[in-house]
N, C-alpha and C positions, 0 to 999 in steps of 0.2 A: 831129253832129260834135263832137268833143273838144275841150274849154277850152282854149284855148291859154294858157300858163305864164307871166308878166311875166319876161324877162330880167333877172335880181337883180344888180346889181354888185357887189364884193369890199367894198365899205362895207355895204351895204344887205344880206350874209350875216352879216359880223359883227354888226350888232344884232338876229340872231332871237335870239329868248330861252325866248319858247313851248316847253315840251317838246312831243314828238312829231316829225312827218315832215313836211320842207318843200321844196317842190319849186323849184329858183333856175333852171329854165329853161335855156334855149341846147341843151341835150341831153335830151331826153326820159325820163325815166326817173332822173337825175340829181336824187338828193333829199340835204337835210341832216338828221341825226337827231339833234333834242334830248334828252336824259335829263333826268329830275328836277332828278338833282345840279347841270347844267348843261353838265356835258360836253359837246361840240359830234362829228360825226364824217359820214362822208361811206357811200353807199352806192348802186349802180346797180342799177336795177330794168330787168329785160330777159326775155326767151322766148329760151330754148333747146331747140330742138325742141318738145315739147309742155309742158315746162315750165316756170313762172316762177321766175327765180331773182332771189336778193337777193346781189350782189357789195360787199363792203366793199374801200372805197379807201382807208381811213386816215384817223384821226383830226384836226382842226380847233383851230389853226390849223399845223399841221405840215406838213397837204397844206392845199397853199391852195385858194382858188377857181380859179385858171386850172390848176392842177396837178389837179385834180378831174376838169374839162374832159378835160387831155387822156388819163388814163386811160380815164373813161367814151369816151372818140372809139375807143381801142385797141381796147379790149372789144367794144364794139360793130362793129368791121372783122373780130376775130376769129371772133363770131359769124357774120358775114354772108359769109367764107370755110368756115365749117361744123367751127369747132373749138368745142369746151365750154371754156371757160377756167378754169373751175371745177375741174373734172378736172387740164386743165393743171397746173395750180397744184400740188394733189394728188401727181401725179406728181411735179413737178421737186422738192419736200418729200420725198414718199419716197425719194427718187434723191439728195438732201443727207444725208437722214439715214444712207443706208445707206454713203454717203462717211464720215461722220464718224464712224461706228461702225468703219470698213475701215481707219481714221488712229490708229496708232498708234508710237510712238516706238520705239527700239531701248531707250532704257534700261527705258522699262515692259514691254517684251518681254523684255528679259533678267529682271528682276525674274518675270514671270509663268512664264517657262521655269525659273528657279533652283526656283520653288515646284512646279511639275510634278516636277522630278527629286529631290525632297525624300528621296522614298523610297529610292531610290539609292546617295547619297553614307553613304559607309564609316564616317564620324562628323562631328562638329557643326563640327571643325578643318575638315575638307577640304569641307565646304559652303561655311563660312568663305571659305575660300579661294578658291574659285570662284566668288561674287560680288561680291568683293573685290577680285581680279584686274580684272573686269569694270567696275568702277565706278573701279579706279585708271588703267586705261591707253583706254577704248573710250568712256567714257561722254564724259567731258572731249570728245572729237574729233565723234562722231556719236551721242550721247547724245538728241539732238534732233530727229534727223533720225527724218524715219517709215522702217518697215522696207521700206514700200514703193520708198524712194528708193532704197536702198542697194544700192551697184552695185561695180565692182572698184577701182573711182579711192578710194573713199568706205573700203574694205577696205586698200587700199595705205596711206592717211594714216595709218590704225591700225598697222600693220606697220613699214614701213618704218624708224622712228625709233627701233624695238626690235630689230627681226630680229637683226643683227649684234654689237649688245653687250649683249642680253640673251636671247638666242638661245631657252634653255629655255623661257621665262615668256612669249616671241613665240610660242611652237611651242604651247604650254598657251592662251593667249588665243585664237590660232586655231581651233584646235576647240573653245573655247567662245562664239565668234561665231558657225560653223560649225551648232552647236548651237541656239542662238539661231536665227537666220535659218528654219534646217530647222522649228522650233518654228512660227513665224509663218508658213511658208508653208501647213502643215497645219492650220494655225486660220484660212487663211482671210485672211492680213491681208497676202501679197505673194505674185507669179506669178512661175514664171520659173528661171532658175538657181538655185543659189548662189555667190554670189561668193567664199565663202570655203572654198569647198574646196580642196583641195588637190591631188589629181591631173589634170593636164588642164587644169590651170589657175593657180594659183598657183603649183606648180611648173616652168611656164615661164617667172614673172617675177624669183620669190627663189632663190637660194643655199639648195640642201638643207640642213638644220639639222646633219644629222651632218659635215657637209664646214667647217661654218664652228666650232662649237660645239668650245672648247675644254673635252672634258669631264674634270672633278672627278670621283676617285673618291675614297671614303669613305677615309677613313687607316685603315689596320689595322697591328697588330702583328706582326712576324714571328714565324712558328710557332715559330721556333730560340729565343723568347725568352718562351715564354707559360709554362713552367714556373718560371723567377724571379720571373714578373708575377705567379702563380695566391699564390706564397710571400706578397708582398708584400700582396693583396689581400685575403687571409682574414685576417690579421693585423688588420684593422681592422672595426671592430662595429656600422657605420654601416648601415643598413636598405640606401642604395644600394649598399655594397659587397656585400651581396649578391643585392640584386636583379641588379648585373652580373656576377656569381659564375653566377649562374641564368642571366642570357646565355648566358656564355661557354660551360655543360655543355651545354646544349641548341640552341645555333646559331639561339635565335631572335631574332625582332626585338624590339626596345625597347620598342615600343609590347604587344605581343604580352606582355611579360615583366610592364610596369608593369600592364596590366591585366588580370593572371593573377588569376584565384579559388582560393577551395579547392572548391567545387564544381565547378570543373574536374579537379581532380586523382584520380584514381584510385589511391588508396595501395596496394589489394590487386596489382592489375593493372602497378602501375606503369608509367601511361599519363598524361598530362599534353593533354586533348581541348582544342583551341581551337574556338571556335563558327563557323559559316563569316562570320557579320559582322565578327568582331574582326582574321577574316585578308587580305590584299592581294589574293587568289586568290578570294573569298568563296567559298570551301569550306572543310568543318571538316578540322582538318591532327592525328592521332595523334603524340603524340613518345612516342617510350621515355624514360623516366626510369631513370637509369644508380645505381649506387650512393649517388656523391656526392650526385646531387639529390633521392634520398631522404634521406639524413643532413642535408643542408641542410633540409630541410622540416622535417626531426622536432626540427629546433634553432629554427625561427622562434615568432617572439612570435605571440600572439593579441591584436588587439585586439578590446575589445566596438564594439561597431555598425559595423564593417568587416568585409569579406567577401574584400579584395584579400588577397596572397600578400605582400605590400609596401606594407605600410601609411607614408602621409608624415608626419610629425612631428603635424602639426595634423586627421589623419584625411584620407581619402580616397588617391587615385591618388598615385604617384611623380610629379614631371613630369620630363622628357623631358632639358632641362635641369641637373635635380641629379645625371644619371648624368653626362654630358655633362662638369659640372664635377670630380667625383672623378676621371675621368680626366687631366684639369688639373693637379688638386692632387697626384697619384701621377706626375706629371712625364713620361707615357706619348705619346709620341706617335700615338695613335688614338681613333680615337671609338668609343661604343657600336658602332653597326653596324656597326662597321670589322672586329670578331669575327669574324663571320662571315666575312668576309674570309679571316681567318686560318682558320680553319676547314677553307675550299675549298681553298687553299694545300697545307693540309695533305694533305687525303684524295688534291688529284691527285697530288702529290708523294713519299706517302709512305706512299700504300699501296697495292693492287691491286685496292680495290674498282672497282666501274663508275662511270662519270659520272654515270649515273641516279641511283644511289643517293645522294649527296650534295647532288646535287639534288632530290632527294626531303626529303630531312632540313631543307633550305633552303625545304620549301614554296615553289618556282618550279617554273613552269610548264613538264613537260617532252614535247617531242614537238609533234603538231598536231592537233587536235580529233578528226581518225580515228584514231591512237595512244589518245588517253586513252578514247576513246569502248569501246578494246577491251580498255585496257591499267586496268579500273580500281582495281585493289586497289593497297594504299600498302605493302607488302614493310616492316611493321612489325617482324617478328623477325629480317629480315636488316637493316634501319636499325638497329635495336638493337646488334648488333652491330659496325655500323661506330663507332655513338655511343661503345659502349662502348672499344671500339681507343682513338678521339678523349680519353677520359676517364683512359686508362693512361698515353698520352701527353703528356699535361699534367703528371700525377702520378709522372712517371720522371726523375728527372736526368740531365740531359744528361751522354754519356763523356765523360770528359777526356784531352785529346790532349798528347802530350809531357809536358812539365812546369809547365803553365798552374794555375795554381789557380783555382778560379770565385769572384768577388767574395764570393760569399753567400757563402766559407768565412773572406775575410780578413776579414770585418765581423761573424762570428759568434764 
């Protein structure tokens, strides 16, 4: 028959001191284990099935003697219902861990999604922008929250405070929540809808964007006025004035013009290739190059270790900005992109070309995917031809009616 164990009392545990294994009795198997160092810690000794196991209950004096007790009482009820508790244990650790791995926040979701779409974004500005947005209007609100939470109430608080008087930048936040969200469900970290989409759903609680959305178009020039303007413009020797001289012949965009190369330019050809990254449409876009914008080329500076077509005072890119302001200081009411404007004005008003075609020269998107899919060549020698009409027109003076004199002649 087996030694029976002296019941230890909570005084008479605290003075072992002995390293090794000490049994205090009351529960069978219930020992204290000393270390060298002296550390004190608890452990129950039991058969599981055909096994003996060693259960640690925690360290001494943290778990006490009677908190010892009633663990070892647990353990031993579990076993004797026919659970391993061992395992148990095991289990509900893997099942936290795999919670705490599934737990993550919207704003490190956003941050992990911004980094997925890296490849994407059209340059380092409009990345910029798109986690920036993110972090100025979503983070602040449910930055915190895991994405598992987030639900339509959690999408509304986002929304709601913008929709109306900042309509665009609500409509743009949207589908990069949207975005977001759709990121986290396929990784794994939330089931279910999205709450931020938009058909079938948020379109039943907000005010469609184009209904409320008082939109701003770009200022342009009247076509009627772009041959006094073209006078005034060449007149002056400033690298911006002709990088928007380059605008203006070729109807492209700003960004498109400041970051022209010359290994873009095909002099024999006179073709002016953009690369499909640099354009809105990311496909590469042919311009003709008309007369002028060959004489404008063969008058530009070189500088050494630049490559742009418009080199800025201190080397590199134009910015965006110093065209912006020329047309300020030239007292014009319109902006760079506003050209193009005038440009459109013009072609539908004042020639016979087709709509495609000016739309073509504008590199936008014309038709629907089965159009382009059939329709794919860019009518380079007939765009040329409209370009060049656009290029006589600028350079023709306007008639004179009755007995008007035009300013440029009383001031010349």
């Amino acid at each position: 028959m087996p030694k029976r164990v002296k019941n230890l009392t909570a005084v008479e545990v605290s003075r072992i001191k002995a390293p090794g294994r000490h049994a205090v009795g009351t529960i069978a198997g219930l020992l204290m284990v000393v270390k060298p160092s002296g550390t004190k810690s608890w452990i129950f000794r039991t058969k599981i099935g055909n096994k003996r196991r060693s259960i640690g209950l925690g360290g001494y004096p943290d778990v006490t003697l009677a908190m010892a007790h009633e663990k070892a009482r647990s353990i031993k009820k579990m076993v004797e219902s026919g659970f391993d508790p061992v395992e148990e244990k095991r289990k509900h650790r893997d099942a936290l861990k795999k919670e705490q791995a599934q737990y993550l926040t919207f704003a490190d979701a956003a941050r992990r999604c911004h980094r997925k779409k890296a490849a994407e974004f059209k340059s380092d500005k409009h990345a910029k922008d798109w986690i920036s947005s993110v972090e100025r209007h979503v983070n602040p609100i449910i930055g915190d929250i895991s994405v598992s939470d987030i639900d339509l109430p959690e999408i509304l608080s986002v929304l709601k405070p913008i929709w109306t008087e900042k309509t665009e930048t609500a409509s743009r936040v949207r589908q990069r929540v949207e975005q977001v969200l759709n990121w986290a469900t396929v990784s794994g970290y939330r089931t279910g809808e999205n709450p931020a989409r938009w058909v079938g759903n948020l379109s039943e609680i907000l005010p469609k964007p184009s209904k409320i959305k008082n939109e701003q178009h770009f200022k342009a020039l009247p076509y009627q006025e772009i041959y006094e303007f073209m006078i005034q413009l060449r007149k002056r020797p400033a690298m911006t004035a002709r990088a928007l001289e380059w605008i203006i012949l070729t109807a492209c965009r700003s960004s498109e013009a400041r970051g022209a190369t010359w290994d873009e330019i095909d002099m024999v050809n006179r073709i002016w290739v953009i690369p499909s990254e640099r354009m809105k449409m990311d496909r590469e876009h042919r311009v003709p190059l008309c007369d002028d914008a060959i004489s404008l080329l063969e008058k530009l500076p070189r500088f050494e270790g630049s490559n742009y077509l418009f080199t800025a005072a201190r080397g590199g890119m134009l910015s965006d900005m110093s065209i912006s302001m020329l047309c300020r200081r030239m007292k014009v009411s319109a902006v760079p992109h506003g050209f193009r404007a005038t440009f459109k004005t013009w072609a539908t008003e004042q020639t016979a070309f087709p709509d495609l075609m000016s739309e073509m020269c504008l590199a936008h998107k014309v038709g629907n995917d089965v159009r382009e899919a059939y329709a794919r060549g860019d009518l380079l020698d007939k765009r040329r031809n409209l370009m060049n009409s656009w290029v006589e027109y600028i350079n023709k003076e306007p008639a004179c009616t009755d007995n008007v004199i035009p300013i440029r002649k009383i001031i010349d």
